[in-house]
PLY file of the C-alpha trace (Angstrom):
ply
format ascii 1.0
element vertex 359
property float x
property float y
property float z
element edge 358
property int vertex1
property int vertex2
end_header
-68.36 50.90 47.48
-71.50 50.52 46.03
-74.32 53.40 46.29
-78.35 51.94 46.33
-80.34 54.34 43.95
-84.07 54.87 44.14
-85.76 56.17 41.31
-88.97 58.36 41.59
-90.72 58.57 38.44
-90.28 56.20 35.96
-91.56 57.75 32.76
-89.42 58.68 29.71
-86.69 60.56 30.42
-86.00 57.66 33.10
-86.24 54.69 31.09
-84.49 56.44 27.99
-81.60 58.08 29.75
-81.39 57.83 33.45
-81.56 54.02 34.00
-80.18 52.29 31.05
-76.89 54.69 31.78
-77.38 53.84 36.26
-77.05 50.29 34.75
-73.86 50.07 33.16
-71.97 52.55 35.95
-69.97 50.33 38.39
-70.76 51.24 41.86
-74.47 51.87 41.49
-77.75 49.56 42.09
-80.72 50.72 41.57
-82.97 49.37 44.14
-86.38 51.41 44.25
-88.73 52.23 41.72
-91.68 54.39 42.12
-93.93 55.89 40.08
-97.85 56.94 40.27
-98.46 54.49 37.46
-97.54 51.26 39.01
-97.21 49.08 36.10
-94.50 51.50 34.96
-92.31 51.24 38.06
-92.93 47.52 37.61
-92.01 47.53 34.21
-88.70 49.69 35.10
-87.76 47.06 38.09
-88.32 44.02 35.73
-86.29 45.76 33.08
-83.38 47.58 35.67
-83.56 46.10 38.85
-82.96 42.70 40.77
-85.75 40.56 41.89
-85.31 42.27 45.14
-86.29 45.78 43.96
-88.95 47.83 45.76
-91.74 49.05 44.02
-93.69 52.01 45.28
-96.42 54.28 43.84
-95.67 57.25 46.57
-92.51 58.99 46.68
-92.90 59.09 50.93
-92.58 55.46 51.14
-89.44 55.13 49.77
-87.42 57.64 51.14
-88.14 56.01 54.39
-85.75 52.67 53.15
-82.85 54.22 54.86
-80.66 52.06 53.16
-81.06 54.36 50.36
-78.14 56.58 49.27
-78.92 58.12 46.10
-82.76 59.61 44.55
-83.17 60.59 40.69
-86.10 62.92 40.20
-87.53 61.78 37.07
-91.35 63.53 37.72
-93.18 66.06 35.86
-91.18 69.55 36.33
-93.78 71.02 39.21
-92.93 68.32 41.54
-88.91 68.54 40.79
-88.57 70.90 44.30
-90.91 69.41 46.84
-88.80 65.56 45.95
-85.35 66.98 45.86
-85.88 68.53 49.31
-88.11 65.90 50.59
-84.99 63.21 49.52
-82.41 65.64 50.70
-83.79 65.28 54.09
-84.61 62.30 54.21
-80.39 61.61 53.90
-80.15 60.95 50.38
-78.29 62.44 47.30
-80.10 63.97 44.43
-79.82 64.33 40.57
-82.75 65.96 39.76
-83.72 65.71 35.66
-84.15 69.40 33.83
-84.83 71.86 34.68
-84.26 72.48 38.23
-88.06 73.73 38.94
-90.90 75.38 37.98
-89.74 78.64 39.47
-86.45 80.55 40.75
-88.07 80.30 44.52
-88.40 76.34 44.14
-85.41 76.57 43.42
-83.29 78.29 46.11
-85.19 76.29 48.36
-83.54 73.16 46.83
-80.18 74.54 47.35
-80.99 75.76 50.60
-82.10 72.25 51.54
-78.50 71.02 50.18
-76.57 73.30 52.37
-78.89 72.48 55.18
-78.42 68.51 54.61
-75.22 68.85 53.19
-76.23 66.15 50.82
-75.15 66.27 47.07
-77.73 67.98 44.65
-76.99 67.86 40.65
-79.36 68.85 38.01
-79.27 66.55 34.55
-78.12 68.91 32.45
-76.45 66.06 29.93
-75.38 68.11 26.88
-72.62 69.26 29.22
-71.28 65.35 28.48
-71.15 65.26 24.76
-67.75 65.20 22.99
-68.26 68.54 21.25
-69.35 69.99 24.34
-66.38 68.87 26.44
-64.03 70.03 24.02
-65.53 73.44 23.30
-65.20 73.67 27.24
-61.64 73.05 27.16
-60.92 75.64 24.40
-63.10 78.17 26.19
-61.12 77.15 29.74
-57.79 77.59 27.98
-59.21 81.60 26.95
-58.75 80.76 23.50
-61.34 82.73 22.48
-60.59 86.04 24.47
-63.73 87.41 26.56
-66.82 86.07 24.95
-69.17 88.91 24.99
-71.89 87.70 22.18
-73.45 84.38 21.87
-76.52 82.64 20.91
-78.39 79.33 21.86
-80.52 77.61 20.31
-82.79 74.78 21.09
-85.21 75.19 17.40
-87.50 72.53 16.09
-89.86 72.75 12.99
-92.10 70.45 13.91
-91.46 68.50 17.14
-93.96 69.37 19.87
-93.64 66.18 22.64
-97.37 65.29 22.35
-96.95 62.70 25.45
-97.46 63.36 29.29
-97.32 66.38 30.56
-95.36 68.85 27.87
-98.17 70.57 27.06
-99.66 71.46 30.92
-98.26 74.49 31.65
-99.20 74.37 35.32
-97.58 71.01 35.54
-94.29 72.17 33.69
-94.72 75.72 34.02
-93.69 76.26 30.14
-93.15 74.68 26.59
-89.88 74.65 24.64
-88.35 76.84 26.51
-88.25 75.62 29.63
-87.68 72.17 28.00
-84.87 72.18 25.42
-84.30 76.15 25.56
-82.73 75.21 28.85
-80.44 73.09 27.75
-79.06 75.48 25.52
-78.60 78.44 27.95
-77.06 75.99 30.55
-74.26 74.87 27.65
-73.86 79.13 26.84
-73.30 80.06 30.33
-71.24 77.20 31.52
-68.98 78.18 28.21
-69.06 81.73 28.67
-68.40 80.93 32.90
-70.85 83.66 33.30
-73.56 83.45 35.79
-74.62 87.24 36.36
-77.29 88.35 34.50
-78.31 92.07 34.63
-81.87 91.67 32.96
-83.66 89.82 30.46
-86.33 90.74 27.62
-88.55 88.25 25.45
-91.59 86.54 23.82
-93.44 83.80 24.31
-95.52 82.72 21.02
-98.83 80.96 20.85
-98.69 81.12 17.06
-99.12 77.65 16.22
-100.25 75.72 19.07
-104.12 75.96 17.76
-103.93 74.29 14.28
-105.70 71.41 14.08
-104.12 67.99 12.40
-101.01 69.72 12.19
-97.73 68.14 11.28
-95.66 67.26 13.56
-93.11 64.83 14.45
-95.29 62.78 16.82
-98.76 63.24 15.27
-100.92 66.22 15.57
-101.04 67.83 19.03
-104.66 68.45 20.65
-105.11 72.51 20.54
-107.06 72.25 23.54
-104.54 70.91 25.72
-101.55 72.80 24.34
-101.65 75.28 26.92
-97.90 77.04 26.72
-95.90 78.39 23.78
-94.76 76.88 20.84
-91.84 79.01 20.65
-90.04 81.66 22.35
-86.86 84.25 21.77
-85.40 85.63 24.87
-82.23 88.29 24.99
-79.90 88.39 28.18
-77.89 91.29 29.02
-74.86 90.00 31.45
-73.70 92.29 33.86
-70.06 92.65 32.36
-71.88 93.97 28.84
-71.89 90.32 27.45
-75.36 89.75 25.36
-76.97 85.96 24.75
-79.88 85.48 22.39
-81.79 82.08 23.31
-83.82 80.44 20.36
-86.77 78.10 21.36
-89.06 75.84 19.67
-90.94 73.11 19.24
-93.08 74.24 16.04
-92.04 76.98 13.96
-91.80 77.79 10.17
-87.91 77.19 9.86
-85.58 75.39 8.36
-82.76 76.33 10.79
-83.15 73.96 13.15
-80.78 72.61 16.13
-81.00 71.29 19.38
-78.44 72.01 22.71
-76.15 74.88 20.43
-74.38 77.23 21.12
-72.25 80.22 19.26
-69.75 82.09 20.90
-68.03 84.91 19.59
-64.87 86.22 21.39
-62.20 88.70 21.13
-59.93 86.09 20.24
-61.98 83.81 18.33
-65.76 82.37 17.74
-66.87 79.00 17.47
-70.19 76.92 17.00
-71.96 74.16 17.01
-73.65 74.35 13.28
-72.03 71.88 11.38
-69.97 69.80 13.55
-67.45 71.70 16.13
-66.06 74.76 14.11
-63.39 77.38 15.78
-62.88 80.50 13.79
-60.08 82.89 14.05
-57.34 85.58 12.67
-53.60 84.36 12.26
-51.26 86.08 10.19
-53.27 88.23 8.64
-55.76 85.54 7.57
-58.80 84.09 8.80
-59.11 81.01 9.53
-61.75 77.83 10.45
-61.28 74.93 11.93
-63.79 71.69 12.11
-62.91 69.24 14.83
-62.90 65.34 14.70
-64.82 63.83 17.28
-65.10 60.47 16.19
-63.36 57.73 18.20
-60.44 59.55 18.39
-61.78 62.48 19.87
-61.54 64.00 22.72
-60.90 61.60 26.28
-63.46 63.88 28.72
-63.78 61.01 30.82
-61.59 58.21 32.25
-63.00 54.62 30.85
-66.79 56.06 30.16
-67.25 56.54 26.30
-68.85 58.69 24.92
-72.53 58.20 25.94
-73.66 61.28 27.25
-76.14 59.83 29.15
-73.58 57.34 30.85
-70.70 60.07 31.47
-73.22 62.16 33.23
-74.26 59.07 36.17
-70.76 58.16 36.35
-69.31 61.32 37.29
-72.58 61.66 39.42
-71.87 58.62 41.15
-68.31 59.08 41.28
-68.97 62.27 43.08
-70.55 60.80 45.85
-67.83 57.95 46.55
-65.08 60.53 46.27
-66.83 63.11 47.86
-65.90 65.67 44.68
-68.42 68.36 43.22
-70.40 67.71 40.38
-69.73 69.02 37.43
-72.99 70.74 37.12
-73.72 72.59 40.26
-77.01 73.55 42.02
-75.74 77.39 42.10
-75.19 77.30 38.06
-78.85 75.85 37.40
-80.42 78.44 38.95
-79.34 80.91 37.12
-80.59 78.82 34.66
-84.38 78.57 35.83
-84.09 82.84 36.95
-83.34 84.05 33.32
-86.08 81.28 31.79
-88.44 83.30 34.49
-87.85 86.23 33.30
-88.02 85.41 29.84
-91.71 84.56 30.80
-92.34 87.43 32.97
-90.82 89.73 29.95
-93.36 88.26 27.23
-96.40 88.46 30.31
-95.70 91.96 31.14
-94.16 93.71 27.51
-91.06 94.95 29.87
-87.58 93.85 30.65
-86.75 92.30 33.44
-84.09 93.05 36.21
-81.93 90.97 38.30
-81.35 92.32 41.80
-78.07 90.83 41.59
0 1
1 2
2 3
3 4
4 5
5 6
6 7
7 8
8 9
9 10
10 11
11 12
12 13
13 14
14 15
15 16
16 17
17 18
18 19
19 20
20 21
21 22
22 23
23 24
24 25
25 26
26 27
27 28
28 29
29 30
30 31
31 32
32 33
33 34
34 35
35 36
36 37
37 38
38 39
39 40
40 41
41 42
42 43
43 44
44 45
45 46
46 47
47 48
48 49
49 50
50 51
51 52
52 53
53 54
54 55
55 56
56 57
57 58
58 59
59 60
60 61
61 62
62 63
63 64
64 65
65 66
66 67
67 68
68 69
69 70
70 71
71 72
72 73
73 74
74 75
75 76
76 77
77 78
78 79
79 80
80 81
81 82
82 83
83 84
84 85
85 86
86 87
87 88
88 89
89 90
90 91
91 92
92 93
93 94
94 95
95 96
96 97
97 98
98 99
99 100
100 101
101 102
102 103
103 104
104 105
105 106
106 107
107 108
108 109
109 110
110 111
111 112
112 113
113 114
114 115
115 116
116 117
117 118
118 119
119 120
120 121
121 122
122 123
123 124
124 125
125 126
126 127
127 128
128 129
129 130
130 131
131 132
132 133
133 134
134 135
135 136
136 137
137 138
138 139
139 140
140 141
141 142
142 143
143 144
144 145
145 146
146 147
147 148
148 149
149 150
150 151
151 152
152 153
153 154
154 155
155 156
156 157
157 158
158 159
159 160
160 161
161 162
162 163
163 164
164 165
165 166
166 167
167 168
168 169
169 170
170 171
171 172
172 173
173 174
174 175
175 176
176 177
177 178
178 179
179 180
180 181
181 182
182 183
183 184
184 185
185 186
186 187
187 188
188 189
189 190
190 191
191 192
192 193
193 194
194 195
195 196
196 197
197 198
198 199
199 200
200 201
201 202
202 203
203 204
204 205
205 206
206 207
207 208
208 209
209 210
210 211
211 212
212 213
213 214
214 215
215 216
216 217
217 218
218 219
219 220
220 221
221 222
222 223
223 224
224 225
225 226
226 227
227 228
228 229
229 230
230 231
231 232
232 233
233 234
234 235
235 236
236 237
237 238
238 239
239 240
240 241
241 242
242 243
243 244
244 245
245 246
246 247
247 248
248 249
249 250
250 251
251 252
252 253
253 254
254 255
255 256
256 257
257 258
258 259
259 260
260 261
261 262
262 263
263 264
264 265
265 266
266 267
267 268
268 269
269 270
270 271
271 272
272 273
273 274
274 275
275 276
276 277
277 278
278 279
279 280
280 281
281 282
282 283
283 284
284 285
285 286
286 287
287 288
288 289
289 290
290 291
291 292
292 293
293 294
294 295
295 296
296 297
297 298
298 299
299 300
300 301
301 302
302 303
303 304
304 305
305 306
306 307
307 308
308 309
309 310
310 311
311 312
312 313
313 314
314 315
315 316
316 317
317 318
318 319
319 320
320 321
321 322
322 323
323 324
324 325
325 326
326 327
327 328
328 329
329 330
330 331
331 332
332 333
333 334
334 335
335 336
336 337
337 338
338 339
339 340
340 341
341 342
342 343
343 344
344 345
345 346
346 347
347 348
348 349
349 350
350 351
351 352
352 353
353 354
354 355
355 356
356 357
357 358
């Protein structure tokens, strides 16, 4: 069985991850390109697709190709809802990129459409896919660190502030680090800890940096007119069973700590992070101990015959989903969570109080 795949928005996150990894999964073809920029969904069908590839520069007129099975949202994050439900309804599958919208509303209504189409909905939450990841999964699965009621995750750059597209709207992504790499990082936390009630959040959102001229950064200085959300945010998250997550952000901050898509656990039984390499710490006998993992090529097998690509383990487990009819490893349910403690995070720093979950 082979699934067609359209692809709406063809910008970076599609050409770096989603599409060279649709490529190499058997069972997938991607068919349709679209993009508001049509020499970039030309580009991406000369470089991905067959000589029979549709190219479109609205989103409408290709979910109308009912041949379609499959969409990948690839747009700016303030159009991730209205796709997803418009390609849900239109009868096709959807992975949409991080984060799942702008907005916990946005997106309910993405799950509602799901349930309503009872079409597959993923979010690309790829960090999930690394080796370290799936191993620290497997430990935490296996309760071999006890209940984890303290962790932190971090998403911290010095100097790294994505000076392309549309990072810096916030209207058109509805935040800065946080809601771009910071997510990453609570999705890993929660899906370790398997907790997904939060009982209310409290945080910051800095504009301490954001107006320096011909500053350094990774990318070349940023413009300080059009850097319009935070350079760097903390959030803390009080779960409902007592369990407490910090959440680092950043894109520019004086540091020298720095990490992407981490996460620390500490348990009753044990802790482990993600600081230098895969470490698990522990009492035995009397006697602390640490352990460092190997995850080189003999690592750990998370998937049958995929590698160790992130990227490429994500799509074909995504793909294989849909063939199989089996539920993706990240769910729609899970994500939001995500996307309703970044909110409130936001909402803390806006009003100076915490904020509550009503559930």
């Amino acid at each position: 069985m082979t699934l067609k795949v359209g692809i709406i928005g063809c910008g970076g996150i599609a050409t770096g991850k989603h599409m060279p990894a649709l490529k190499k999964v058997e069972g997938a073809v991607m068919v349709a390109f679209c993009d508001v920029v049509p020499e970039r969904a030309e580009q991406a069908k000369a470089e991905f697709g067959d000589e029979n590839a549709a190219v479109y520069t609205d989103y409408k007129e290709l979910l109308k190709d009912t041949s379609i099975d499959v969409i990948h949202v690839c747009t700016p994050n303030i159009s991730h809802a209205e796709i997803s439900i418009a390609s849900m309804e239109a009868g096709k599958h959807v992975m949409c990129e991080k984060p799942m919208a702008k907005t916990t509303a946005e997106a309910q209504a993405m799950i509602d459409a799901a349930k309503r189409t009872g079409k597959k909905l993923t979010i690309g939450y790829q960090n999930r896919f690394r080796s370290d990841s799936a191993y620290l999964h497997k430990v935490c699965e296996n309760n071999d660190l006890g209940e984890i009621y303290y962790a932190k995750a971090k998403a911290i750059r010095r100097r790294a502030v994505p000076t392309w597209g549309v990072f810096l709207d916030e209207e058109a992504q509805g935040g800065g680090p946080l809601i771009d790499i910071g997510t990453h990082a609570l999705d890993l936390t929660l899906w370790m800890m398997d907790n997904y009630k939060p009982k209310y959040a409290v945080g910051n959102a800095y504009h301490k940096l954001s107006g320096r001229k011909n500053a350094a950064n990774a990318w070349g200085p940023w413009d300080p007119e059009k850097f319009t959300v935070e350079d760097s945010a903390i959030g803390f998250i009080t779960m409902q069973n007592g369990a407490t997550i910090v959440l680092e952000a950043s894109w520019a901050l004086n540091t020298l700590d720095v990490g992407e898509a981490k996460t620390t656990l500490c348990g009753t039984e044990g802790g482990a992070d993600m600081e230098k390499g895969l470490r698990i710490n522990g009492e035995e006998y009397g006697k602390t101990f640490e352990k460092h993992i190997g995850l080189d090529a003999a690592g750990v097998d998370f998937y049958d015959g995929a590698g160790e690509d992130p990227a490429l383990v994500e799509a074909t487990q995504w793909i294989d989903s849909i063939i199989n009819d089996t539920v993706p490893v990240v769910k729609p349910e899970q994500a939001l969570v995500v996307t309703r403690i970044l909110e409130a995070i936001y909402k803390s720093s806006e009003t100076g109080m915490p904020v509550f979950f009503e559930d």
